[in-house]
C-alpha positions as CSV (number, residue, x, y, z in Angstrom):
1,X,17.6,27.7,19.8
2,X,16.0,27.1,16.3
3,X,12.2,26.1,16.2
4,X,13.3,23.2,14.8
5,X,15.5,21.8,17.1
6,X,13.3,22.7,19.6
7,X,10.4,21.1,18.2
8,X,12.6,17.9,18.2
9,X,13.2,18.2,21.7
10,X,9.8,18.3,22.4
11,X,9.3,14.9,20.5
12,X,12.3,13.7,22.8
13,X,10.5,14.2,26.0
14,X,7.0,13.3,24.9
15,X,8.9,9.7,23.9
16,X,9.9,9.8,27.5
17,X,7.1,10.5,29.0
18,X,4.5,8.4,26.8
19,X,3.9,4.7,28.4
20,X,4.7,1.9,26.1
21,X,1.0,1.0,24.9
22,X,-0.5,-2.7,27.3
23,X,-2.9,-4.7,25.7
24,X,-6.4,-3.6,26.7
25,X,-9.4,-5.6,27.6
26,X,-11.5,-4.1,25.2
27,X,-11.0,-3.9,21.6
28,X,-12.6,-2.5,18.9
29,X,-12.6,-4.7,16.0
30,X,-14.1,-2.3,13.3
31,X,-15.0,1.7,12.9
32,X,-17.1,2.8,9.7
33,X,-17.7,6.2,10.1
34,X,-20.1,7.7,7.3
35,X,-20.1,11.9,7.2
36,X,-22.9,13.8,5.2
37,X,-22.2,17.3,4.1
38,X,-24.8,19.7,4.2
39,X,-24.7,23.0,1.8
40,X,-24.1,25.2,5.2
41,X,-21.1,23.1,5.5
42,X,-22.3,21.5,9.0
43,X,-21.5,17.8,8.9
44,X,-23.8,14.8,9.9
45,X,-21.2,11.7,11.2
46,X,-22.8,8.0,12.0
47,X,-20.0,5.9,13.6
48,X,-20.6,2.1,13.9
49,X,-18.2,0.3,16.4
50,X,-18.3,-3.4,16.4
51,X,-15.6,-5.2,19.3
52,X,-15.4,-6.8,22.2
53,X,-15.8,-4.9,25.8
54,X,-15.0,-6.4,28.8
55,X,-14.2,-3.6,31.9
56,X,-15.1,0.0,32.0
57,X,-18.7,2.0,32.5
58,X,-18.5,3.5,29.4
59,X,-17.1,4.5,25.7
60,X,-15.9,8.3,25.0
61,X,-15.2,10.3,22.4
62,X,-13.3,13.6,23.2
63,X,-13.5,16.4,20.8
64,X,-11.1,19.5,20.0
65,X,-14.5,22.0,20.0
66,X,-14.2,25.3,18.7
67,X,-16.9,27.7,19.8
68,X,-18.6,27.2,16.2
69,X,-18.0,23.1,16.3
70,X,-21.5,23.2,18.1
71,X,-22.8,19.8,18.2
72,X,-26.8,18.6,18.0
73,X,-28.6,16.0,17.2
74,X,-26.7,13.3,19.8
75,X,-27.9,9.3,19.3
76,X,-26.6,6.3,20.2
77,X,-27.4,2.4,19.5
78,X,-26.9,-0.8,19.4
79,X,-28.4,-4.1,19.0
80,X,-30.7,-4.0,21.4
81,X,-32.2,-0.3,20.6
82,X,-32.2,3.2,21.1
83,X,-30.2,4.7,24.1
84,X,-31.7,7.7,26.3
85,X,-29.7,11.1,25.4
86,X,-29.4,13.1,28.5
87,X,-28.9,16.8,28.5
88,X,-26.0,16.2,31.3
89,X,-23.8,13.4,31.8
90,X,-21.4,12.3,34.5
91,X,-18.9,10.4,34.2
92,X,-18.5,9.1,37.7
93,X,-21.8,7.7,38.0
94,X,-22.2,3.5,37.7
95,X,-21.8,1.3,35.3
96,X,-25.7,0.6,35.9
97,X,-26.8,4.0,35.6
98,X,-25.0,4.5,32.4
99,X,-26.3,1.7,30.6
100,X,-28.7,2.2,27.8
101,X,-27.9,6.2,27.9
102,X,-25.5,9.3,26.2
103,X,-24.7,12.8,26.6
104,X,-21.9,15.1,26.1
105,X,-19.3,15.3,29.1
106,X,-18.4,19.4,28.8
107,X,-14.4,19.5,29.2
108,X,-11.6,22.6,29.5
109,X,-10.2,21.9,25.8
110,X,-13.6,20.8,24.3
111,X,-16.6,18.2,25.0
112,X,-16.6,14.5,25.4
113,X,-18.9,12.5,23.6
114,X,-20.2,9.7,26.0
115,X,-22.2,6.6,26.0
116,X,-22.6,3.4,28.5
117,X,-20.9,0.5,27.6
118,X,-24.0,-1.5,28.4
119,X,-23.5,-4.8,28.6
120,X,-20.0,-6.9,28.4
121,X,-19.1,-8.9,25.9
122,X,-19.3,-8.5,21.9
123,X,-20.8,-5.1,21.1
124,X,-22.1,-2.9,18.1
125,X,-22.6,0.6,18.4
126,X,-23.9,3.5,16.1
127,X,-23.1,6.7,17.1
128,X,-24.8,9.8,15.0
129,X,-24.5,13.5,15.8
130,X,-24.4,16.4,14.1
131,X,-21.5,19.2,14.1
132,X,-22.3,22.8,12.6
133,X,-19.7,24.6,10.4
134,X,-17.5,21.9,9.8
135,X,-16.3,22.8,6.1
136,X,-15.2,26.2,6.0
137,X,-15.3,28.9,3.1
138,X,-12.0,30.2,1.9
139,X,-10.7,32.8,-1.0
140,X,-9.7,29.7,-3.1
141,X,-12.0,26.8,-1.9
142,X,-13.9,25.6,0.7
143,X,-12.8,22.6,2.6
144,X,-11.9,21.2,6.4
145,X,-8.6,19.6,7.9
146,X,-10.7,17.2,10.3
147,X,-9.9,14.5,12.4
148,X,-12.2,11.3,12.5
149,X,-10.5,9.2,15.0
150,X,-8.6,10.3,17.8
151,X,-4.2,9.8,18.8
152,X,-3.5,8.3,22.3
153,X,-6.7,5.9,22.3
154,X,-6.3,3.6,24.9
155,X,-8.9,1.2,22.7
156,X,-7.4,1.7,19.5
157,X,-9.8,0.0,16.3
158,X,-7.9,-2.8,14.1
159,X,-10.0,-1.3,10.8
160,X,-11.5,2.2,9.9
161,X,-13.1,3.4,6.9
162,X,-14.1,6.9,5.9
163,X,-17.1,7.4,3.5
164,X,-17.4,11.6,3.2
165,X,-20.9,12.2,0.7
166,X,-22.6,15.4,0.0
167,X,-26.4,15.7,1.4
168,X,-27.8,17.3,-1.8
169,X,-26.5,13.9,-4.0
170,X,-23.4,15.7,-5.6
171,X,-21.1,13.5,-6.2
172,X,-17.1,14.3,-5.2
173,X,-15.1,14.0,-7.8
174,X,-11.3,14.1,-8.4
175,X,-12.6,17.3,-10.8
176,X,-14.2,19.3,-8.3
177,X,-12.4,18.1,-5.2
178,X,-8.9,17.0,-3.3
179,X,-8.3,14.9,-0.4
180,X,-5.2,13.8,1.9
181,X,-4.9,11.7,4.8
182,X,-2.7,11.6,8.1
183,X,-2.0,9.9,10.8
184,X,-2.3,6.4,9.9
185,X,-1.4,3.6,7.1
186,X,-3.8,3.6,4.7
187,X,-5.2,5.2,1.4
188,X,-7.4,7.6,0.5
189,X,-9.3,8.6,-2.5
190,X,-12.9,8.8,-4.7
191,X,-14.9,5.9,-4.9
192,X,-19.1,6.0,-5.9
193,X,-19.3,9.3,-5.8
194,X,-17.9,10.3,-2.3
195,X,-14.3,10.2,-0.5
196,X,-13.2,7.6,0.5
197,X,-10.2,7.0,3.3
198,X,-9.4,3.2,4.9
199,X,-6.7,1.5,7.1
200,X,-4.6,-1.3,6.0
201,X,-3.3,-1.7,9.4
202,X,-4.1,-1.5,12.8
203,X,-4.2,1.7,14.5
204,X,-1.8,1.9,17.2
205,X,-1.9,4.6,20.6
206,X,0.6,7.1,18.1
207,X,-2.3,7.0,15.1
208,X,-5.1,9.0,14.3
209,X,-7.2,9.4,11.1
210,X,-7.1,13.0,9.9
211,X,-9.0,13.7,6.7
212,X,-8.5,17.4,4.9
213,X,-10.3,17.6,1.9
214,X,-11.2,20.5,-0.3
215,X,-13.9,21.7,-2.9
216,X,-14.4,24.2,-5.9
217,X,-16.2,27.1,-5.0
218,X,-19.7,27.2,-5.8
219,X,-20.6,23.9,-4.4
220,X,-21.3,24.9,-0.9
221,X,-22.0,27.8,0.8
222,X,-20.1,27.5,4.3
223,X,-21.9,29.5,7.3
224,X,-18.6,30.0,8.4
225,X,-16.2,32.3,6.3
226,X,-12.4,32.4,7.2
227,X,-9.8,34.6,5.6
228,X,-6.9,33.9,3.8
229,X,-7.3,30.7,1.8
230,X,-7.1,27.3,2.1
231,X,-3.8,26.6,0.7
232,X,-2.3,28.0,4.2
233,X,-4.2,25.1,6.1
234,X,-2.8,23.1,3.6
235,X,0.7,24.0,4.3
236,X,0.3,23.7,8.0
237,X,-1.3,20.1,7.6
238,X,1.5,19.0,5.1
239,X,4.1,19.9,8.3
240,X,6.0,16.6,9.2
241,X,4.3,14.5,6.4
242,X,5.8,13.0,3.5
243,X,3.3,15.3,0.9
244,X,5.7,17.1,-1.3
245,X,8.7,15.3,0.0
246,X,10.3,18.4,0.6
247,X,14.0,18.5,2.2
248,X,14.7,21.8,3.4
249,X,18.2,20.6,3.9
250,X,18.7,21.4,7.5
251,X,19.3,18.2,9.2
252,X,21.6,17.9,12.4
253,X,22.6,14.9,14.7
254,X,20.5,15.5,17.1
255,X,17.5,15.8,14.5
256,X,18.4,12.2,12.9
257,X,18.7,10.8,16.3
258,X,15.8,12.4,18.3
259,X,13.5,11.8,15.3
260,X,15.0,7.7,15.3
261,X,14.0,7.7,18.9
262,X,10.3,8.7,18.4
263,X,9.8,6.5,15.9
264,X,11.9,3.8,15.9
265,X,10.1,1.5,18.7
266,X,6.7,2.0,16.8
267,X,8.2,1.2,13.3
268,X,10.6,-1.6,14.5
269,X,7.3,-3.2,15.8
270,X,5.6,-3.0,12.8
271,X,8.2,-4.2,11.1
272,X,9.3,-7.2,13.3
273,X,5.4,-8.2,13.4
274,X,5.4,-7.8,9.5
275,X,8.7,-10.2,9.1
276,X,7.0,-12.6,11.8
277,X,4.0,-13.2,9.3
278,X,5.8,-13.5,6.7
279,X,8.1,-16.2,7.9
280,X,5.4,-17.7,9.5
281,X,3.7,-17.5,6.0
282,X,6.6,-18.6,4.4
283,X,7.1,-22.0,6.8
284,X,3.3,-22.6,5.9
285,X,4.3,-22.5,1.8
286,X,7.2,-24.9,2.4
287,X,5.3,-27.5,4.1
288,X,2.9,-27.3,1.3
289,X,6.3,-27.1,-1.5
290,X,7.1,-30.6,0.7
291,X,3.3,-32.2,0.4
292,X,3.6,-31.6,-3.5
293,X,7.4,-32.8,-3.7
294,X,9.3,-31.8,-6.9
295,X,7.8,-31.0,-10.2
296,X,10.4,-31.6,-13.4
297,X,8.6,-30.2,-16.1
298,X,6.5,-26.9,-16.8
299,X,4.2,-25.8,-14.7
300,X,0.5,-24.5,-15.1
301,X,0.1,-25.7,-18.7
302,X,3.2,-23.9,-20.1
303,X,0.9,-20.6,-19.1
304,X,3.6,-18.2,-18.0
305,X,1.2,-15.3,-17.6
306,X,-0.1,-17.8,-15.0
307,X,3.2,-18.6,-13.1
308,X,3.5,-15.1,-13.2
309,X,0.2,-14.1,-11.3
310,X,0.0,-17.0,-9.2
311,X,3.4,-16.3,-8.1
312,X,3.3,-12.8,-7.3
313,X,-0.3,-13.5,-5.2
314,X,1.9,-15.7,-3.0
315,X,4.7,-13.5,-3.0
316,X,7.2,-16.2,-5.2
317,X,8.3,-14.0,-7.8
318,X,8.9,-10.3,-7.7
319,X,6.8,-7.6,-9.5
320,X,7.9,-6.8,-13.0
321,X,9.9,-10.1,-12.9
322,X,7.7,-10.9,-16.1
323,X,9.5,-8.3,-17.3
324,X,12.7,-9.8,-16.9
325,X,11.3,-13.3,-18.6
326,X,10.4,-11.2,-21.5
327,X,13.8,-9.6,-22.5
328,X,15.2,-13.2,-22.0
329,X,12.6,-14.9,-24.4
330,X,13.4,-11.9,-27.1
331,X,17.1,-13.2,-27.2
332,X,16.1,-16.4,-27.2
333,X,14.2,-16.5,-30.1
334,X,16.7,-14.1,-32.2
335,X,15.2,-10.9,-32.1
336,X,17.5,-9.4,-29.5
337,X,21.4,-9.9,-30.0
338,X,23.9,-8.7,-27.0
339,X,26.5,-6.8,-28.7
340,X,29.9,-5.6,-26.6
341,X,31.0,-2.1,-27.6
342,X,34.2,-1.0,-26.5
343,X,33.7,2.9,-25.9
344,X,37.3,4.8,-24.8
345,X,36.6,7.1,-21.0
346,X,38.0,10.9,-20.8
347,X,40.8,9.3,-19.1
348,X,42.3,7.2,-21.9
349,X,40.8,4.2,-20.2
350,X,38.7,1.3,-22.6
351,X,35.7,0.3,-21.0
352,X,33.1,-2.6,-22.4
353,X,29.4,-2.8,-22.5
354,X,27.0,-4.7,-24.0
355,X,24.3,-3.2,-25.8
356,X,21.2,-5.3,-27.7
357,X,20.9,-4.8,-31.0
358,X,17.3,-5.1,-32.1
359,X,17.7,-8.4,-34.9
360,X,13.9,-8.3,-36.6
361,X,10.7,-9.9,-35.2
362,X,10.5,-13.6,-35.4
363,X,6.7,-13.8,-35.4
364,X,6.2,-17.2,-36.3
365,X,7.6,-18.1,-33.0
366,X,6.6,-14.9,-31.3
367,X,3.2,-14.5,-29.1
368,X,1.4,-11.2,-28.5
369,X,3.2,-10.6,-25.7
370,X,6.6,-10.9,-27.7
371,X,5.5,-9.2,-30.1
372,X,4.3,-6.0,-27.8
373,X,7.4,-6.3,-25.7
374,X,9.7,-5.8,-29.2
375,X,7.5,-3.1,-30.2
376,X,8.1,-1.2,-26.7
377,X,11.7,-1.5,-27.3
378,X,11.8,-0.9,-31.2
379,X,10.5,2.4,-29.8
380,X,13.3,3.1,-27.3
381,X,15.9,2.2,-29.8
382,X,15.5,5.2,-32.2
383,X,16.7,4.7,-35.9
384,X,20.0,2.9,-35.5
385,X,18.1,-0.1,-33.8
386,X,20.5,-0.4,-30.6
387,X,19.2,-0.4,-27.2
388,X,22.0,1.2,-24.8
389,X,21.7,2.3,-21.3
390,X,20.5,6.1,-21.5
391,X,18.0,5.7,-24.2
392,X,16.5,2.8,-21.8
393,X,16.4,5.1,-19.1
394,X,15.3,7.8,-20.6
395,X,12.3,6.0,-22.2
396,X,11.2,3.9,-19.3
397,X,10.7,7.4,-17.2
398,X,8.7,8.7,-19.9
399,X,6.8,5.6,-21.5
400,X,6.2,4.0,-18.2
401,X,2.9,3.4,-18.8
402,X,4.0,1.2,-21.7
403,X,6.0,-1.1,-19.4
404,X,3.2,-1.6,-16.5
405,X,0.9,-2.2,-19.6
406,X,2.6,-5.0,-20.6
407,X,3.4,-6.7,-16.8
408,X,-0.5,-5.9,-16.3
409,X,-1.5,-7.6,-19.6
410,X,0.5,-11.1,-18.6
411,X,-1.6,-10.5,-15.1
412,X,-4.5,-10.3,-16.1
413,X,-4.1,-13.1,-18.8
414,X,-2.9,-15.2,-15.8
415,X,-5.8,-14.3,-13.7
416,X,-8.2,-15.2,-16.3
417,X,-6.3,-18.8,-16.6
418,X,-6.5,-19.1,-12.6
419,X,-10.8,-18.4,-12.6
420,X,-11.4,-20.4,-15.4
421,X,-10.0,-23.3,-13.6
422,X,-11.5,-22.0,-10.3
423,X,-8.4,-21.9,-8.2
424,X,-9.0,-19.4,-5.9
425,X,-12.4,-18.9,-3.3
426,X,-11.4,-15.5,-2.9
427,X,-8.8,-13.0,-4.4
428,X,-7.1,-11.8,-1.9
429,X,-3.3,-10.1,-2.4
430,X,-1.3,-11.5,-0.9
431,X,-3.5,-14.7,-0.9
432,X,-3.2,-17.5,1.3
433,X,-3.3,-21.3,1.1
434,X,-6.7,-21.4,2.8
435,X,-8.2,-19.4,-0.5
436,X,-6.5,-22.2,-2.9
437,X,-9.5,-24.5,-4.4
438,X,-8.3,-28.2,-4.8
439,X,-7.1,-27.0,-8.9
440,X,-5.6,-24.2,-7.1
441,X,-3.5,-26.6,-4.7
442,X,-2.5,-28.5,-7.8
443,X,-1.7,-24.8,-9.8
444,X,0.6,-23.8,-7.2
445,X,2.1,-27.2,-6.0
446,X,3.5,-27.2,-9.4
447,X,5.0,-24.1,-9.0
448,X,6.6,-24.4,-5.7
449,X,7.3,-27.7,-6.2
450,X,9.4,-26.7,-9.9
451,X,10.9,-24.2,-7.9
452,X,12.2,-26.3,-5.4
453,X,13.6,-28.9,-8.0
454,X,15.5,-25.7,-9.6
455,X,16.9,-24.9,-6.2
456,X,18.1,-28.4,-5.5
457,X,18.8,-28.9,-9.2
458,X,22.4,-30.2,-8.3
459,X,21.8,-32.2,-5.2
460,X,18.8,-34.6,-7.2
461,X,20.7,-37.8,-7.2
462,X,19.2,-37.9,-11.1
463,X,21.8,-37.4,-13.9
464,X,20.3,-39.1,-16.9
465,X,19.8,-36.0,-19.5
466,X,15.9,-35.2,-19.9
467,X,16.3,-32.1,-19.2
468,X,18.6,-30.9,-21.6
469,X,15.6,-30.9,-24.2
470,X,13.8,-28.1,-22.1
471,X,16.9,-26.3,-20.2
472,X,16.2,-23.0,-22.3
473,X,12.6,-23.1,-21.1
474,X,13.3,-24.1,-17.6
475,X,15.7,-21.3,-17.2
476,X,13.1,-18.5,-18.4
477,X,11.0,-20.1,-15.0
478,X,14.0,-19.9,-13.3
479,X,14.4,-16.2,-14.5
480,X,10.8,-15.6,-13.3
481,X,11.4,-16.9,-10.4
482,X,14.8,-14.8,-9.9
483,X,16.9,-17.9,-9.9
484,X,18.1,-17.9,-13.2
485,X,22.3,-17.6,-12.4
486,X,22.3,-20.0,-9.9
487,X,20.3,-22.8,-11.8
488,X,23.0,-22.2,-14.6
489,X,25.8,-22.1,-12.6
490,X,24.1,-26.0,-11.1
491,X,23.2,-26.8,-14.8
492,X,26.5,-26.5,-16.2
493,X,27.9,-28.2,-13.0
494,X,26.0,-31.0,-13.8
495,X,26.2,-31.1,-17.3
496,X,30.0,-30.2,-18.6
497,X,28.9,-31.3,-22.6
498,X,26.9,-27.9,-22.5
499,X,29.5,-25.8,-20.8
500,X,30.3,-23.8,-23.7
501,X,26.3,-23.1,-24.6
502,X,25.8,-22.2,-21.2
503,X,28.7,-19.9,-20.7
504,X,27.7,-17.7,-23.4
505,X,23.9,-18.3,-21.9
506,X,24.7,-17.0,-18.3
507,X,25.7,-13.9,-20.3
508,X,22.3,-13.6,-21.8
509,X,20.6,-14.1,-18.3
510,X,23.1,-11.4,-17.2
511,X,22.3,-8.7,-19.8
512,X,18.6,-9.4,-19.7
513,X,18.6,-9.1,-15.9
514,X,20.3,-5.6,-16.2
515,X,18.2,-4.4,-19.0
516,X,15.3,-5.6,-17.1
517,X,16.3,-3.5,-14.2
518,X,17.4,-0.5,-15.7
519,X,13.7,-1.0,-17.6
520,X,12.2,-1.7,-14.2
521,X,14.2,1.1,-11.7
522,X,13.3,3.5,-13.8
523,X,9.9,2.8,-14.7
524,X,9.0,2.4,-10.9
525,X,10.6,5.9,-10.2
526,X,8.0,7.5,-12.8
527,X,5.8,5.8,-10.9
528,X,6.5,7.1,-7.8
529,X,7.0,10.7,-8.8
530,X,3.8,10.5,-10.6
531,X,2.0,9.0,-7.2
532,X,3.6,11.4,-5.3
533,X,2.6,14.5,-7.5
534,X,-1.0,13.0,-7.4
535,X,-1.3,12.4,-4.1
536,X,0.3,16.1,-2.7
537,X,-1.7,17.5,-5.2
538,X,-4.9,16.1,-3.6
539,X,-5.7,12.8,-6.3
540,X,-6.1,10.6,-3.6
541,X,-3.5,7.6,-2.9
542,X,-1.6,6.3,0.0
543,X,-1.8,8.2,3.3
544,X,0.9,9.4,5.6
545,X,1.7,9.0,8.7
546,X,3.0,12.9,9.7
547,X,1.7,15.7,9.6
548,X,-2.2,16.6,9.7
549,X,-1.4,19.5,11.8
550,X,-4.3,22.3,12.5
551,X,-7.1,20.0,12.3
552,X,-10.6,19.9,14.3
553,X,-12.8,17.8,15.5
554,X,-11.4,15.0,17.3
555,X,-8.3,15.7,19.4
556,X,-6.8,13.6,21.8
557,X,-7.4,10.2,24.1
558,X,-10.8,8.4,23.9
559,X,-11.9,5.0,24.3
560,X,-13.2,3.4,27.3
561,X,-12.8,4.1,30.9
C-alpha cells in the first residue's frame, strides 16, 4: 500500500473517530499573543485571552516539549493581579484551590501550561513565559516551524493575532526574513518592523496557528545548532498546504473521496454560514433599496469612481467592473470602433470576430481616466492599432500592474468623494449599513434605488420618453452594475423607435464585456501567480489551511477543563 493512500486512510478514520465539535460554555473572544526573540534564539511569548468562562477549574495550554523547549519564567494575570506560580500543579485539585495560581502540569508527550480559571464570568488573562532555543541555526538560515495556538481546542478563540519582534530592536524585514502560516484562515506578513500573522475567521476544533519563519544568517546566534538546512523543514511544513501548488499527479478515487470526507463537513459549514450572512445581509440592503424607492437619474453626482467604490464596499458591483465601464465609455465616445474580421480555420471553415480598432483620442470629451485607459490599450495594440484577443492576453499577464492601477485610481478617487461628504463612520470592507452616515444613506439609496429602477425598467408603468436623453449614460451604470444586456434588451422592449441604435449598441455592450474579461481573467491570473510565488517564497500573504507539518511548541487539545 502507497504512503499516500495510506496516509489518506488515516485521515478516513480520524474523521470517524473525531466528535462533531458542541458549543462550549466558555469562549474565548480574542488571543494576542506577542513573541520576543532573543539573540540565543530562546523566545519570550505574552498571551492575552479576553472571553467569557462559565464551567471548568481551570485554562490549559499543552505543549509538544522537546528536551531543549525548556520553559522559565511562568506568569499569569488578569484584572484583578498577579497569580501565585507554583513549582507543582495538579490538576485534580478545586476550583478554589486553583484560583489566583499557575504551574506547569508535566505530561508523557510534553508539559501543560496551567492556570485557575478564577472567577466566572468575563475574563482577561495574560499569560508570559519564556521557552529556550526556539529559533534554531541551520546551514542556510536560522528560523523555527512553531505553533502558537493549539488543533482540537475544545475553547477555540474567534480572533488571534501574531506579533513576532526581535529583543535587540532589529527590525524583520521582507529583506532579511520569510514567513508562512498554517492551519487557519488568515494572512501573514511584515508590518512595523516585526511579523505579523492574524485570523479572519474563527478558529474552529480542526485549526491551529502555525508560524515558520526564517532569518539571514548573522542576525542571531541560535544556542541550538541543527544539521542539514532549513529548506528541509520547509519542505516538510509545505506537506498538504497549498504553498507551491504542486500536483504530483497521482490522484485516485479513493484520494478525491477520502480527502472530500475530511473536509467537506468543516468547509460546507463555513460555507453555508458565509451564504447565510450574506443573504441575511443582502435582505437587510433590499429593505433599505425599498425605504429609498427608485432613483431615475444619475446617482452620486455623476461621480462614477464613486458608484464604483461605494458599490464594491457593499458588494453591488464586482471588482474590475470599472473596468468594464471603461472599454464601454471608449466606444462611446469614438475612440474604440468594433471591427468584425472574418479569418478562414485549418479546416476550410470561416469564422467571425470582432476586433477594436483603436480610432484616436477624443480628449475634449475624454477625462483622465479615459485618457489612461486608451493609453493602456494603445500599448497592447502594437503598431497596426487593433486590439485582438492574444495581444490582450498576452499584455494583461504581463502589464497587470497597469490594469489594477487604473481600477485602484477610480477607487481611490471614489473614496475621497465618499469622506469629503462624510458617508461612512468607519471603513470597513465589506461595510455595513450601520457604518453609513445620514449623506452616506442618501449616497447609497441612490444607488440601490437606480439599480432597482434598471431591474424593473420594463415593469414601471412610465412610458413617456425622458430617458431616452440619458439611455447611453444609464447603460454605462447599468454595465457597472453588470446589468447592461438585460436593461437593453427592456429598453428596446420598451422603446421600438430606438431598435435599430440599440441593436447595434447591445453589440458594443457585448464586445466591451468580453474585452473586459479577457483584460480582467488574465490580469487576475498574474495576480495570483505572482501572490502565490510571493507567498511560497516566504513575502508574506494569505495563509493556508494544510500543511505546517514538523512544528514545535504547541501540539494538541487545550482549553478549559
Amino acid at each position: 500500500m502507497s504512503k499516500k493512500l495510506s496516509s489518506l486512510i488515516l485521515c478516513l478514520v480520524l474523521a470517524l473517530a473525531l466528535p462533531l465539535p458542541a458549543w462550549a460554555a466558555n469562549q474565548v473572544h480574542t488571543m494576542d499573543i506577542q513573541a520576543l526573540i532573543y539573540e540565543d534564539g530562546s523566545m519570550y511569548i505574552v498571551q492575552n485571552w479576553e472571553g467569557s468562562f462559565d464551567e471548568g477549574t481551570e485554562c490549559y495550554i499543552p505543549m509538544n516539549g522537546p528536551d531543549y523547549l525548556t520553559i522559565s519564567e511562568l506568569k499569569v494575570s488578569d484584572e484583578n493581579g498577579a497569580y501565585e506560580t507554583l513549582s507543582d500543579w495538579n490538576i485534580n485539585w478545586s476550583f478554589e484551590e486553583k484560583a489566583g495560581k499557575c504551574g506547569i502540569n508535566y505530561t508523557d508527550s510534553g508539559y501543560e501550561i496551567c492556570f485557575g480559571i478564577g472567577h466566572y464570568g468575563h475574563n482577561r488573562y495574560a499569560i508570559e513565559y519564556k521557552l529556550d532555543n526556539v529559533v534554531a541555526g541551520y546551514s542556510d538560515k536560522d528560523g523555527v516551524n512553531f505553533r502558537f495556538v493549539n488543533e482540537q481546542m475544545n475553547t477555540t478563540p474567534s480572533d488571534v493575532t501574531v506579533e513576532i519582534r526581535l529583543a535587540d530592536g532589529t527590525p524583520i524585514t521582507d529583506e532579511i526574513a520569510d514567513i508562512w502560516g498554517f492551519g487557519f484562515e488568515g494572512k501573514v506578513g511584515f508590518a512595523d518592523g516585526g511579523l505579523v500573522a492574524y485570523t479572519e475567521s474563527p478558529l474552529s476544533a480542526e485549526n491551529h496557528v502555525t508560524i515558520m519563519f526564517a532569518l539571514n544568517k548573522g542576525i542571531l546566534s541560535p544556542s541550538r545548532q541543527e544539521a542539514g538546512s532549513f529548506e528541509e523543514v520547509q519542505e516538510k511544513a509545505f506537506q498538504g498546504s497549498d504553498y507551491d501548488d504542486v500536483d504530483d499527479g497521482e490522484i485516485t478515487l479513493i484520494g478525491v473521496l477520502v480527502t472530500l470526507f475530511c473536509f467537506a463537513i468543516p468547509i460546507a459549514f463555513i460555507i453555508g454560514i458565509k451564504k447565510l450572512k450574506k443573504k441575511i445581509a443582502e435582505k437587510k440592503r433590499q429593505r433599505f433599496s425599498q425605504r429609498f424607492g427608485y432613483f431615475r437619474d444619475i446617482p452620486n453626482e455623476g461621480n462614477l469612481s464613486a458608484t464604483y467604490a461605494l458599490g464594491r464596499m457593499f458588494d453591488i458591483c464586482e471588482d474590475g467592473a470599472i473596468l468594464a465601464t471603461g472599454m464601454l465609455r471608449l466606444i462611446q465616445l469614438g475612440c474604440l470602433s468594433p471591427v468584425e474580421v472574418q479569418q478562414v480555420t485549418f479546416m476550410g471553415r470561416t469564422k467571425e470576430t470582432v476586433n477594436l480598432q483603436l480610432m484616436g483620442s477624443q480628449h475634449e470629451q475624454m477625462d483622465e481616466y479615459d485618457e489612461y485607459l486608451y493609453t493602456v490599450l494603445e500599448a497592447a495594440a502594437g503598431a497596426d492599432g487593433i486590439l485582438q484577443a492574444r495581444e490582450l492576453e498576452r499584455f494583461a499577464s504581463q502589464k497587470d500592474t497597469l490594469l489594477r492601477a487604473y481600477i485602484e485610481k477610480h477607487d481611490s478617487r471614489g473614496r475621497a468623494y465618499l469622506s469629503q461628504k462624510h458617508c461612512l463612520i468607519r471603513w470597513n470592507t465589506p461595510a455595513k449599513l450601520k457604518d453609513l452616515t445620514p449623506a452616506g444613506e442618501k449616497e447609497l439609496g441612490e444607488l440601490m434605488g437606480l439599480k432597482r429602477y434598471l431591474e424593473d425598467f420594463s415593469l414601471i408603468a412610465e412610458r413617456n420618453l425622458k430617458e431616452i436623453p440619458i439611455w447611453r449614460e444609464l447603460l454605462s451604470y447599468a454595465m457597472l452594475l453588470g446589468i447592461a444586456d438585460k436593461v437593453a434588451e427592456q429598453m428596446r422592449e420598451l422603446y421600438p423607435e430606438l431598435t435599430l441604435e440599440l441593436d447595434d449598441y447591445i453589440q458594443t455592450i457585448n464586445t466591451a464585456y468580453s474585452y473586459h474579461y479577457l483584460l480582467y481573467t488574465n490580469m487576475k491570473n498574474a495576480e495570483y501567480e505572482r501572490e502565490q510565488a510571493k507567498r511560497s517564497g516566504g513575502g508574506g500573504g494569505f495563509t493556508s489551511l494544510g500543511g505546517g507539518g514538523g512544528s514545535i511548541g504547541g501540539s494538541s487539545s487545550g482549553g478549559t477543563r
